[in-house]
C-alpha positions as CSV (number, residue, x, y, z in Angstrom):
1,X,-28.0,6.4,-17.8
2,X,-25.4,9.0,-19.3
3,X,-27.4,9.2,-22.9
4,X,-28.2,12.8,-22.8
5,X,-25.9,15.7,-21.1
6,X,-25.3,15.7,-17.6
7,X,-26.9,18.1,-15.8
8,X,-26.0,20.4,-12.0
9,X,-22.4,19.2,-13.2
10,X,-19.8,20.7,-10.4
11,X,-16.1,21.5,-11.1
12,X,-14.0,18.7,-9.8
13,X,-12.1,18.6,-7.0
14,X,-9.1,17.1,-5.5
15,X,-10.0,13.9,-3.0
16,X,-8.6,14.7,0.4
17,X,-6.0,11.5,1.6
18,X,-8.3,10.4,4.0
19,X,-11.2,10.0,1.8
20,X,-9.0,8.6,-0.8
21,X,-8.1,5.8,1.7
22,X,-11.3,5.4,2.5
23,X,-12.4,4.7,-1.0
24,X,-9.5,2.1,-2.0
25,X,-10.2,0.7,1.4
26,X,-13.6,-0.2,0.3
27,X,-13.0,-0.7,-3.2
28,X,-9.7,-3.8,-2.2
29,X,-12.8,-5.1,-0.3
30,X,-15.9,-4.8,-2.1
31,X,-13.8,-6.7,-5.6
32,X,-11.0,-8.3,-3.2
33,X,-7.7,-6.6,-4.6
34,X,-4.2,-6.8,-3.2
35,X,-3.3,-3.3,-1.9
36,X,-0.7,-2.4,-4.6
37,X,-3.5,-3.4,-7.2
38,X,-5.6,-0.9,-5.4
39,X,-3.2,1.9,-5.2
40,X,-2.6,1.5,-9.2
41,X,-6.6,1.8,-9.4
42,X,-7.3,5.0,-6.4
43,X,-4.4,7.0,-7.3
44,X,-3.1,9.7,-6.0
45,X,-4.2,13.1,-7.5
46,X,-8.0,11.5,-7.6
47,X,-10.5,14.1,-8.3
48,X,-14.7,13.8,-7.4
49,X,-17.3,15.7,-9.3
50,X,-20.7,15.6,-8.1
51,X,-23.9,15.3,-10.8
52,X,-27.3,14.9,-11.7
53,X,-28.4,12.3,-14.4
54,X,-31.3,13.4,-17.0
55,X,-33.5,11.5,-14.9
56,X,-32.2,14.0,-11.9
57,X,-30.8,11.4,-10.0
58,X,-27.6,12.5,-8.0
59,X,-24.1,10.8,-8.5
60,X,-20.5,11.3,-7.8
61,X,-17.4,10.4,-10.6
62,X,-14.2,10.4,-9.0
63,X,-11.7,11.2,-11.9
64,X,-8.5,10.1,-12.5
65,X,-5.1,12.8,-12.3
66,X,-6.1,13.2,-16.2
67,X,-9.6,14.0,-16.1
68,X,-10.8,10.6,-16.9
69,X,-13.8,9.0,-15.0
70,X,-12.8,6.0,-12.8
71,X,-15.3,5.3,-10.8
72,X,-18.5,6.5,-9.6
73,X,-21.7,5.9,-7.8
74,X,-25.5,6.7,-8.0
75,X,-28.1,7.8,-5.4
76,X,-27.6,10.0,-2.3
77,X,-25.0,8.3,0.2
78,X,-24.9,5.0,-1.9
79,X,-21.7,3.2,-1.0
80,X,-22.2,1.3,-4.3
81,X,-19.1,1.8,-6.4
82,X,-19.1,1.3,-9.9
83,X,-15.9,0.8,-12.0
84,X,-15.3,0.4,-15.6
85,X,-13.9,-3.1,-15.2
86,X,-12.3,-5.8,-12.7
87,X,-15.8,-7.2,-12.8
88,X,-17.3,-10.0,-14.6
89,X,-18.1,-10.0,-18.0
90,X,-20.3,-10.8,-20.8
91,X,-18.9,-10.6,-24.7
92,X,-20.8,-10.0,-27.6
93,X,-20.0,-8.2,-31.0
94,X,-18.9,-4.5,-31.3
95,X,-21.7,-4.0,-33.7
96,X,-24.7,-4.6,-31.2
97,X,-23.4,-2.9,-28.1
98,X,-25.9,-1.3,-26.6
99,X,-27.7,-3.7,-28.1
100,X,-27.0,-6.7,-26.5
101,X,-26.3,-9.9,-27.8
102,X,-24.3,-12.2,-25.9
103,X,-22.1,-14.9,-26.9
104,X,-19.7,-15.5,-24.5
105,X,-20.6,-15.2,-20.3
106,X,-19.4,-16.6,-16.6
107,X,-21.6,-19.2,-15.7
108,X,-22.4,-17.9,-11.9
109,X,-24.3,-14.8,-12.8
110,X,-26.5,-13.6,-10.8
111,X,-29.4,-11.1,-11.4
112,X,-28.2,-7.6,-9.8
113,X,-24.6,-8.3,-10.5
114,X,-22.1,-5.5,-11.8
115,X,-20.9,-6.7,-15.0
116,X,-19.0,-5.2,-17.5
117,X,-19.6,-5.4,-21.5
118,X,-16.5,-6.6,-23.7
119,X,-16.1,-6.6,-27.8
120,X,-16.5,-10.4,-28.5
121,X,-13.6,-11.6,-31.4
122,X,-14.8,-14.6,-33.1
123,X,-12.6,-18.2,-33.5
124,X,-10.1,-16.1,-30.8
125,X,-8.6,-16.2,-27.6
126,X,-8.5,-12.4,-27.3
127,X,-11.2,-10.4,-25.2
128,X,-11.7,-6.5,-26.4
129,X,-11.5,-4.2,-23.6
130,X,-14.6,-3.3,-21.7
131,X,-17.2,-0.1,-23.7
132,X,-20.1,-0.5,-21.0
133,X,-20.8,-1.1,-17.5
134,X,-24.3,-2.4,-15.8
135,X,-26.4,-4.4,-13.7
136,X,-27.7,-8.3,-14.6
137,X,-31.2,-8.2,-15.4
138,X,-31.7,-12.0,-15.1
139,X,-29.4,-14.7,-14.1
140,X,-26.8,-16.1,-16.5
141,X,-28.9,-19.5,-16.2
142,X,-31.5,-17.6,-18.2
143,X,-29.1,-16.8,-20.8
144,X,-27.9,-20.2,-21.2
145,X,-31.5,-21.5,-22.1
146,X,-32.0,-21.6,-25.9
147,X,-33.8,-19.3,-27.8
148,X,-34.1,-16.6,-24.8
149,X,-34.4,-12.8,-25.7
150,X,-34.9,-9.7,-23.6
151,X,-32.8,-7.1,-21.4
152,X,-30.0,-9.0,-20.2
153,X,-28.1,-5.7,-18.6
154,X,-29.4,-2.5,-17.2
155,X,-26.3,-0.6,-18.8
156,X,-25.0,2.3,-16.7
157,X,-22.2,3.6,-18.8
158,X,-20.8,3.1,-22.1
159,X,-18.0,3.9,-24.1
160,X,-18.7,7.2,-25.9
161,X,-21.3,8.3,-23.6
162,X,-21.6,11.7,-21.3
163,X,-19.8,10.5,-18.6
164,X,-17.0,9.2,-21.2
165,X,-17.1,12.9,-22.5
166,X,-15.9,14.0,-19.5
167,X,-12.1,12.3,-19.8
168,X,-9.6,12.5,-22.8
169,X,-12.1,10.8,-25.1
170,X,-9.4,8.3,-26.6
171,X,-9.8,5.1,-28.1
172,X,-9.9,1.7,-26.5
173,X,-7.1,-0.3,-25.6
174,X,-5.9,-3.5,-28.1
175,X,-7.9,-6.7,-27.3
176,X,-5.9,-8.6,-24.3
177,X,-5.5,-12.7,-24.6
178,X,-7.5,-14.3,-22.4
179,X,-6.1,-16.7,-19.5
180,X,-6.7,-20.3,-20.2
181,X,-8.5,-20.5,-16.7
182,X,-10.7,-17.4,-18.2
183,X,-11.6,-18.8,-21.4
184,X,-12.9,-22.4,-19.7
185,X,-14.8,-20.1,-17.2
186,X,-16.6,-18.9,-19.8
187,X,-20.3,-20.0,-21.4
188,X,-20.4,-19.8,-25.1
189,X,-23.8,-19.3,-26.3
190,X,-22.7,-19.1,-29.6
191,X,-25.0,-20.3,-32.5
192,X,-25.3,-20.2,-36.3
193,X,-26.5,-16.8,-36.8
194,X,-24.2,-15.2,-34.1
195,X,-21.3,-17.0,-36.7
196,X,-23.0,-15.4,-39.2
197,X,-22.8,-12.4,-37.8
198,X,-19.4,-12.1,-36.4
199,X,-18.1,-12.9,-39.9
200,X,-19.5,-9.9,-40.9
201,X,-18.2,-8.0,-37.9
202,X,-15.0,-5.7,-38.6
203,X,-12.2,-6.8,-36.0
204,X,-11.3,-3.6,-34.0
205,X,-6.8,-3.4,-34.4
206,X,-4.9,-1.1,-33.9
207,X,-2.2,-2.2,-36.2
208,X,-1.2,1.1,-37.9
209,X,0.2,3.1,-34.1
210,X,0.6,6.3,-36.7
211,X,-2.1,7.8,-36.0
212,X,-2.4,7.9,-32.0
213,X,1.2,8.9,-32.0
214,X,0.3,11.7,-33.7
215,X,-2.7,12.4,-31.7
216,X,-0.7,12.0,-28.2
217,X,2.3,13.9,-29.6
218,X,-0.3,16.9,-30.2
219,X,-1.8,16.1,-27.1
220,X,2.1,16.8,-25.4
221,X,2.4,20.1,-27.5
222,X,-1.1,21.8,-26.4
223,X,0.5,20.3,-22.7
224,X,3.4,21.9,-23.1
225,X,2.2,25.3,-24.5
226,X,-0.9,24.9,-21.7
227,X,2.1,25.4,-18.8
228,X,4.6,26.8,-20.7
229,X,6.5,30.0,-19.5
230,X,7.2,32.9,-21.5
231,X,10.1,34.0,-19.8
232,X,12.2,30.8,-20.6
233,X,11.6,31.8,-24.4
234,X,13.3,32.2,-27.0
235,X,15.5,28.8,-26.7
236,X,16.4,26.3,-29.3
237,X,14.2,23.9,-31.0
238,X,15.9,20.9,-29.5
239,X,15.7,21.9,-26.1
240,X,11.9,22.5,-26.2
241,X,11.5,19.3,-27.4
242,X,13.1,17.1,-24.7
243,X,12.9,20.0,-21.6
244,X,9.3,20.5,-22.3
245,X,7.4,18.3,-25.1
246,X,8.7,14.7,-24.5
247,X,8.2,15.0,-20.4
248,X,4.7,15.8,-21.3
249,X,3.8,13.0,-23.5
250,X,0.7,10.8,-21.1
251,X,1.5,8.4,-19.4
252,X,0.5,4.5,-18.6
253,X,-2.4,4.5,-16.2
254,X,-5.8,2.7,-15.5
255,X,-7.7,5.8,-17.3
256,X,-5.1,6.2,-20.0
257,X,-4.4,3.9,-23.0
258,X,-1.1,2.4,-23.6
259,X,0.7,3.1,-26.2
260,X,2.7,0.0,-27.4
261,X,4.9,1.7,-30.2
262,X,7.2,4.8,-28.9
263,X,6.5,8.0,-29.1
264,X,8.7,10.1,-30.8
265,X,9.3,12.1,-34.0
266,X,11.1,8.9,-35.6
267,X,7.8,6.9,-35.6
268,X,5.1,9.8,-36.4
269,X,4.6,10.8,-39.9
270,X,6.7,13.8,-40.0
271,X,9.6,12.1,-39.2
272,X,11.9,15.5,-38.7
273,X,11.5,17.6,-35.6
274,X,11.5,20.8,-38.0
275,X,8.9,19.4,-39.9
276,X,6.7,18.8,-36.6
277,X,7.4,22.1,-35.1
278,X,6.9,23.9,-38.4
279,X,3.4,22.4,-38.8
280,X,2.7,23.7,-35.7
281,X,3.8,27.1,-36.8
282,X,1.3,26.6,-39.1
283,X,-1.6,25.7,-37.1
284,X,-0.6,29.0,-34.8
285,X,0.7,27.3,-31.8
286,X,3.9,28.6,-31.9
287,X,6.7,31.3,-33.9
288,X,9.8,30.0,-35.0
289,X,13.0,31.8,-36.3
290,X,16.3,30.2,-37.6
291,X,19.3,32.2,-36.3
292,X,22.7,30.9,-37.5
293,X,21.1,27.6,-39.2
294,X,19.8,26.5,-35.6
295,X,16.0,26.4,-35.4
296,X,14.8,28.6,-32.2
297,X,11.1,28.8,-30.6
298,X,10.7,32.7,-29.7
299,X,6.4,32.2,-28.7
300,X,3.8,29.9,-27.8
301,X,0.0,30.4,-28.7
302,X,-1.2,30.3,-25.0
303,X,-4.6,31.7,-25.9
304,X,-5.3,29.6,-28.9
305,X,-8.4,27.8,-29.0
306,X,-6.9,24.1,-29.1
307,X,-4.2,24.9,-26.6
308,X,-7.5,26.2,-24.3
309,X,-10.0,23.7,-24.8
310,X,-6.9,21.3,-23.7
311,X,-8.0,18.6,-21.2
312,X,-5.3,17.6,-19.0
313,X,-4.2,14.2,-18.7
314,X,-1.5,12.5,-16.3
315,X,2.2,13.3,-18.5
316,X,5.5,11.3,-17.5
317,X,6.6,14.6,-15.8
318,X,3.5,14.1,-13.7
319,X,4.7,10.4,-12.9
320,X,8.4,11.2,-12.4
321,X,7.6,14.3,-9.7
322,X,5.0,12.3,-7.9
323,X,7.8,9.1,-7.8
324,X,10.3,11.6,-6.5
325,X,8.1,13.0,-3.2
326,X,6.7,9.0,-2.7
327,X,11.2,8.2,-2.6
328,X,11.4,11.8,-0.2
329,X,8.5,10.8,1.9
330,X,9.7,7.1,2.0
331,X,13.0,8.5,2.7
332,X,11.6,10.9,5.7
333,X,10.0,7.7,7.1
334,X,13.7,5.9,7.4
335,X,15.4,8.7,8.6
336,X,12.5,9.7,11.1
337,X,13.2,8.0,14.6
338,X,10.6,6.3,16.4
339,X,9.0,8.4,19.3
340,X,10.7,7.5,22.5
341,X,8.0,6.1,25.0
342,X,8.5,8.1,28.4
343,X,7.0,6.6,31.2
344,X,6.8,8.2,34.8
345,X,7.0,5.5,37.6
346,X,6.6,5.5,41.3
347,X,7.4,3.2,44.1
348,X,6.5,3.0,47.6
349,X,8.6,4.6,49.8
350,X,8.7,5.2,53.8
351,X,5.3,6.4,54.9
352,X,3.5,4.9,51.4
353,X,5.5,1.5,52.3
354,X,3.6,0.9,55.5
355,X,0.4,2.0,53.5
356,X,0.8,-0.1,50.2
357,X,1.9,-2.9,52.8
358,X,-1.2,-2.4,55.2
359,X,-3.3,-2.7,51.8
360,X,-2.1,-5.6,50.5
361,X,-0.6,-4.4,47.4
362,X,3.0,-5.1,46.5
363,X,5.5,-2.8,47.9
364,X,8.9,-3.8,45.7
365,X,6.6,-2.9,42.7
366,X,6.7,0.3,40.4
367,X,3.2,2.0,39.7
368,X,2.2,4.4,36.9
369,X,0.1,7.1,38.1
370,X,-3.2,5.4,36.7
371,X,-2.0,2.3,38.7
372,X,-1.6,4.3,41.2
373,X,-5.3,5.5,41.1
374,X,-6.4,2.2,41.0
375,X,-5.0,0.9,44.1
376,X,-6.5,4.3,46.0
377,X,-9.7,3.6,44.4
378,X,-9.9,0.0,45.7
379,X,-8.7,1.0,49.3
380,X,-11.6,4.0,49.4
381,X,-13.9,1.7,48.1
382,X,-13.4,-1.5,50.2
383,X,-13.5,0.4,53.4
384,X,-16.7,2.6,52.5
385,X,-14.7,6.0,52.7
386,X,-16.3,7.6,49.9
387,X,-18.4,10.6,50.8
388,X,-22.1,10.2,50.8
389,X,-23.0,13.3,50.2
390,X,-21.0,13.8,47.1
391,X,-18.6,10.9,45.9
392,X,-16.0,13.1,44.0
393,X,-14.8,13.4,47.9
394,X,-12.9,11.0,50.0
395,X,-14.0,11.0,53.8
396,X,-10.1,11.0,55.0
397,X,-9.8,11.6,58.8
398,X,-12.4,8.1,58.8
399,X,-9.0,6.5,58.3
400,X,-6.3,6.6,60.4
401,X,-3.8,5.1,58.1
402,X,-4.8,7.0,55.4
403,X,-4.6,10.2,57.4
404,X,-1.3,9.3,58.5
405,X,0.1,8.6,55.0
406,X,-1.0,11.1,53.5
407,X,-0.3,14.0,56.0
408,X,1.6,16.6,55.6
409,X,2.0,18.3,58.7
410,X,2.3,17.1,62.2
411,X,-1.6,17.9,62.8
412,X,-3.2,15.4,61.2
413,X,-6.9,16.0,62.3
414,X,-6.9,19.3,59.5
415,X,-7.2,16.4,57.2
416,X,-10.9,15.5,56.6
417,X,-12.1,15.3,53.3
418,X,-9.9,15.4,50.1
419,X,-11.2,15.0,46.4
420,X,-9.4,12.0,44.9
421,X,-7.1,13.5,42.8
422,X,-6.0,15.6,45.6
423,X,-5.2,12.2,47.0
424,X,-3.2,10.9,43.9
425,X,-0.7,13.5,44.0
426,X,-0.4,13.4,47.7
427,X,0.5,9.8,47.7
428,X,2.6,10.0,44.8
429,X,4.3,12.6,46.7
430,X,5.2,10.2,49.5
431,X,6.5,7.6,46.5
432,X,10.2,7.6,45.0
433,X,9.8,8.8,41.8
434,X,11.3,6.5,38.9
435,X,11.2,6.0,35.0
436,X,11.3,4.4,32.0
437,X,12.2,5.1,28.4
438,X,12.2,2.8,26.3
439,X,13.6,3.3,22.3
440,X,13.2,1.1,19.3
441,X,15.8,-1.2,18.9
442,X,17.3,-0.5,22.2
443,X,17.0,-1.7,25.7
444,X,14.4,-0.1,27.9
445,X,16.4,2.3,30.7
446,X,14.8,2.3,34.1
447,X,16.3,4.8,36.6
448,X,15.4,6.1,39.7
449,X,14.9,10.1,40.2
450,X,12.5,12.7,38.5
451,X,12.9,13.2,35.0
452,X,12.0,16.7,33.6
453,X,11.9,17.8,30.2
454,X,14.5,19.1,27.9
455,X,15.3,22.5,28.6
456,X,15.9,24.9,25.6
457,X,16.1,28.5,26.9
458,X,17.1,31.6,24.9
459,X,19.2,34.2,26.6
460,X,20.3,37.5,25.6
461,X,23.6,39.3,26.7
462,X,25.2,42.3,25.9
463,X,22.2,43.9,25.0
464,X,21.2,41.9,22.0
465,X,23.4,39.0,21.6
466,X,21.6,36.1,21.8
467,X,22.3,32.0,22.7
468,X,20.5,29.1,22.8
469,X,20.9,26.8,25.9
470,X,19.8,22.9,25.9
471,X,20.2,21.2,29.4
472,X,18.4,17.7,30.9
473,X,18.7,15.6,27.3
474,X,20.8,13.0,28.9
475,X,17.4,11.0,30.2
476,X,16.4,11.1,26.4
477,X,19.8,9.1,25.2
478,X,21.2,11.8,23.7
479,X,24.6,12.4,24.0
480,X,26.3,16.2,24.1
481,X,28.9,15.7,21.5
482,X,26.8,14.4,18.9
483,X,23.7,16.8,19.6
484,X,26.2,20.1,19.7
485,X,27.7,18.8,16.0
486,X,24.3,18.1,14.6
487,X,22.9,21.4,16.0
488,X,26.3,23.3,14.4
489,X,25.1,21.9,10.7
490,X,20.7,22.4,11.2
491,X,21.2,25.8,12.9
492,X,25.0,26.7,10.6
493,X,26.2,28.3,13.4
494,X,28.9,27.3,16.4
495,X,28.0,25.4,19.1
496,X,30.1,24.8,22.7
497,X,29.5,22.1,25.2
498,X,30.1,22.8,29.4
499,X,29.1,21.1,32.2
500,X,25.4,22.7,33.3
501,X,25.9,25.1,36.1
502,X,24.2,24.4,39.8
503,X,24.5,20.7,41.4
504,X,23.7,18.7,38.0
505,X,25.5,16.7,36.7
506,X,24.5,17.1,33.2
507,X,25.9,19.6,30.3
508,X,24.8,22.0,29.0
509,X,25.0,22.9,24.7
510,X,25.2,26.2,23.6
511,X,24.2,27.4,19.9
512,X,24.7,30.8,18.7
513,X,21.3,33.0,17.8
514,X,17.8,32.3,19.0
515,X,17.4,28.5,17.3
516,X,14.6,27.5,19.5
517,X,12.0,26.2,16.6
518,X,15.4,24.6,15.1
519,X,16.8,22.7,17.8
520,X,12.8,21.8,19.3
521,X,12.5,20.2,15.6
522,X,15.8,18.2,15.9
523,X,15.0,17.1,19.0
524,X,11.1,15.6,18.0
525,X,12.9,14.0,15.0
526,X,15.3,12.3,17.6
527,X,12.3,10.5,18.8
528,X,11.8,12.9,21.9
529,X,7.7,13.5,22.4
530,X,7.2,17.5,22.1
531,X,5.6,17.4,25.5
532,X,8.9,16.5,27.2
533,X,10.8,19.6,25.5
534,X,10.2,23.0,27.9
535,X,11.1,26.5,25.7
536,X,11.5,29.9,26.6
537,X,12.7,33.5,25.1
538,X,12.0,32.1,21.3
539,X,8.9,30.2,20.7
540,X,6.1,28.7,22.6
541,X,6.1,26.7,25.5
C-alpha cells in the first residue's frame, strides 16, 4: 500500500482533546485495552496527517509527539483503525518478509482479520518485533493444510516503507520472549525446508548498543541545536551538556525504540565529553573555545543542513514538562471544590394552601418551580381550562379558585386569561420561598427565605479611590473571616470585615482596589455556580 511516495501529503496537525478521546475511546474497544494501556498508546501531543496512496486512495496517519506513525486508516470516513501491533500475528523469517512464508500462526484466524507480521527466530522462545501490518487473505485453517501456497496477507504497511519514512526511521526493537500461554497458542507449520532455511537466516541482535547510542546522542545534539538560544551562549561545556543535551536524549514510548544500555558519553565511542563536542566542531555544528583550561560553547550551527532536516522526536524534557502539567492539573482537580448545588424551593402558603389543598396535592411539601409547573398543568388540564383558541393561554376567570388564588387585587373579574407562565410566577408568588444547598461532603442546608446571589460591587470614593464590597455569601457556607483572609493573599491587598448596612443581618468584606474578576474567581473555585455571583462597577454582570 505505501510502496511508492505518498502523494496530496498535508502537514500534520495537532489532535484536538476531544478527538483524541474519541480515538482511544474506540481504539480500548475495538482491541479491548485497559484505559491506562490506551493512554500509553493515544498520547497526548498526537498529531493527524491526511493522504493519498499511489492508487489515490485517501487515508489519515495519526503521528506520535515524535513524528512517528501510530496508527492510521484507509478510505473516506472509515472508522477502521489500523495499528502497528497489539494484533495477532503470524512469524516467518526476516529474509522473506514481504514475501511471506509462515511458520508460526494463532489457530483462530479468520480471513479479513488485522494481523501483524513478526521476524520468526528458529529453536526460540523469542518473537521479533512486528515489520508489517495487513489483512488475512484466507483463514489460518488454510494455512495449516500441507503443502498450501498463495497470498496469505494483503500487507498494508511494512517496516521501511513510505509511511515508515515519515517517523524517525530507527531500527526495530530486540526480539521480546514470548509468554508460555503465547507460544502454546501458536500453530507451527514448520517443515524441513523452512529448517533449512532458518539455519541460513542471520538472527537480527542488537548486542553491540554502540552504535544507536551514538546515533540517539547525535539525534539529542541536532535537538538541542534545533531549539537552542543564542542568547544563553557562550557557557561552559559541561553545562550544555546536562542543561540542554542530556534532557534531549528520546525518550521510551510506543513509536520510539528503547534503548536498554544508557546513554551517555561513558558508553559511546568517544568516551570524553571534549572528544564528542569537538567532533562536532568538526562536523560544523558548533564553535568551541578553551578559556582558562575550561572548555566553553560560544555558537551553534542552527542553519546547518543536519540540524534542519532534523525530525523531531519525543525527548525526556518533553516527558518531564508534560508529567509536570498532568501533577498541576491533577493538583487543580484536588484543590478545585465541587460546585455547590443551589436549589430554589417553594411551599404553599395562605392563599396557595387552600389551592394546593383544594387540588389534592400535598400542602407540607416543598416544590421546585418545574414541580411547580406540573401540578398547574394537571389542575388546567383536568378541569378543561386551557383555551381553545390558542393553548399557550389559560381560560382563568372559568375558575373560581384559581381566580381567587391567583389574584392580585381585590377585583378579581380583570383576571381572564393568563399564559401559563404568567401563572407560574403568580402562584409561586403566593408560596413561601425556601432553599437548598447542598455541598460535597457536607450536609444538605434547607432554610426558609429568598436566597439572592453574592453581591460584589465596586465603589469609588474620593474621586478615584476604589473598594470592592462582597455581601449575601453566608447562604453559600462561606464564612467572613476566612473569605476576607483569603481575599487579602489572591488580591495582596487589605481587607476589613463589618456588619452589612440596612436590616441584614449579614457582613459585609471590603478589599482595597477594583478586585471584581479576582474575588468572582475565588468565589467559583469555592464551589459557588457563577450564576449566583451579581457584579457591578468592574466587570460583567
Amino acid at each position: 500500500m505505501f510502496k511508492k511516495p505518498l502523494g496530496n501529503l498535508k502537514t500534520s496537525a495537532p489532535l484536538r482533546n476531544s478527538d483524541r478521546r474519541k480515538l482511544k475511546q474506540h481504539i480500548i474497544q475495538t482491541f479491548s485495552l485497559v484505559p491506562d494501556v490506551g493512554e500509553e498508546l493515544v498520547p497526548e501531543g498526537l498529531l493527524s496527517v491526511k493522504f493519498n496512496t499511489y492508487t489515490d486512495e485517501p487515508g489519515v496517519a495519526y503521528l506520535g509527539p515524535g513524528g512517528d506513525p501510530l496508527w492510521f486508516t484507509l478510505g473516506i470516513g472509515s472508522e477502521d483503525i489500523i495499528p502497528t501491533d497489539l494484533i495477532p500475528f503470524l512469524s516467518t523469517p526476516s529474509a522473506v518478509i514481504p514475501t511471506l512464508q509462515v511458520v508460526q500462526h494463532p489457530p483462530s484466524l479468520q480471513a479479513g482479520q488485522l494481523v501483524s507480521i513478526t521476524e520468526y527466530i528458529h529453536h526460540s522462545t523469542h518473537i521479533g518485533s512486528p515489520l508489517a501490518v495487513g489483512h488475512m487473505a484466507v483463514d489460518s485453517d488454510v494455512l495449516s493444510e500441507a503443502g498450501s501456497k498463495g497470498k496469505a496477507v494483503f500487507v498494508l504497511h511494512a517496516w521501511n516503507d513510505h509511511l515508515f519514512d515519515m517517523g524517525h526511521k530507527g531500527n526495530p526493537p530486540d526480539p521480546w520472549e514470548m509468554s508460555h500461554s503465547t507460544t502454546n497458542d501458536q500453530h507451527s507449520t514448520e517443515d524441513e525446508d523452512v529448517d533449512a532455511l532458518s539455519s541460513h537466516l542471520e538472527q537480527t541482535q542488537l548486542d553491540d548498543h554502540a552504535p544507536k547510542i551514538e546515533l540517539t546522542k547525535e539525534d539529542a545534539m541536532k535537538k538541542t541545536l534545533s531549539s537552542s538560544q543564542a542568547s544563553a551562549l557562550p557557557m561552559p561545556a559541561s553545562t550544555f551538556y546536562s542543561a540542554y543535551i542530556l534532557p534531549s536524549r528520546p525518550a521510551q514510548s510506543p513509536s520510539q525504540p528503547s534503548v536498554s544500555t544508557p546513554i551517555d558519553i561513558k558508553h559511546s565511542t568517544h568516551k570524553s565529553l571534549a572528544y564528542f563536542l569537538k567532533s562536532a566542531e568538526k562536523q560544523g555544528l558548533l564553535k568551541l573555545k578553551e578559556i582558562k583550561s575550561e572548555l566553553m560553547v560560544f555558537s551553534v550551527a542552527t542553519s546547518h543542513a543536519d540540524v534542519v532536516a532534523h525530525r523531531p522526536y519525543l525527548s525526556l524534557k518533553d516527558v518531564a514538562l508534560r508529567n509536570e502539567k498532568r501533577g498541576q492539573r491533577e493538583e487543580e482537580e484536588r484543590s478545585r471544590v465541587k460546585e455547590l448545588e443551589v436549589t430554589e424551593l417553594w411551599k404553599p402558603h395562605l392563599q396557595s394552601l387552600i389551592f394546593f389543598a383544594e387540588a389534592g396535592f400535598d400542602t407540607s411539601a416543598r416544590y421546585t418551580y418545574a414541580e411547580i409547573k406540573t401540578v398547574l398543568d394537571k389542575y388546567v388540564t383536568d378541569r378543561q381550562l386551557v383555551n381553545a383558541h390558542d393553548q399557550s393561554y389559560i381560560n382563568v376567570g372559568a375558575d373560581e379558585l384559581l381566580q381567587t388564588t391567583l389574584c392580585k387585587s381585590d377585583n378579581p373579574a380583570n383576571m381572564e386569561f393568563f399564559k401559563r407562565e404568567q401563572l407560574i410566577e403568580r402562584l409561586s408568588d403566593k408560596m413561601q420561598s425556601w432553599y437548598k444547598i447542598c455541598a460535597e461532603g457536607k450536609d444538605p442546608v434547607l432554610k426558609k427565605g429568598q436566597i439572592k446571589p453574592i453581591s460584589v460591587v465596586v465603589k469609588v470614593r474620593q474621586g478615584r479611590k476604589a473598594t470592592t464590597l462582597i455581601t449575601g455569601f453566608e447562604p453559600f457556607l462561606l464564612e467572613a473571616a476566612a473569605l476576607a483572609e483569603e481575599l487579602k493573599m489572591r488580591c495582596a491587598s487589605s481587607t476589613s470585615v463589618s456588619p452589612a448596612p440596612g436590616k441584614s443581618s449579614g457582613m459585609l468584606v471590603l478589599v482595597q482596589g477594583k478586585q471584581v474578576k479576582e474575588v468572582t474567581e475565588f468565589l467559583t473555585s469555592q464551589g459557588v455556580p457563577k450564576r449566583w455571583v451579581h457584579t457591578e462597577g468592574g466587570g460583567k454582570k
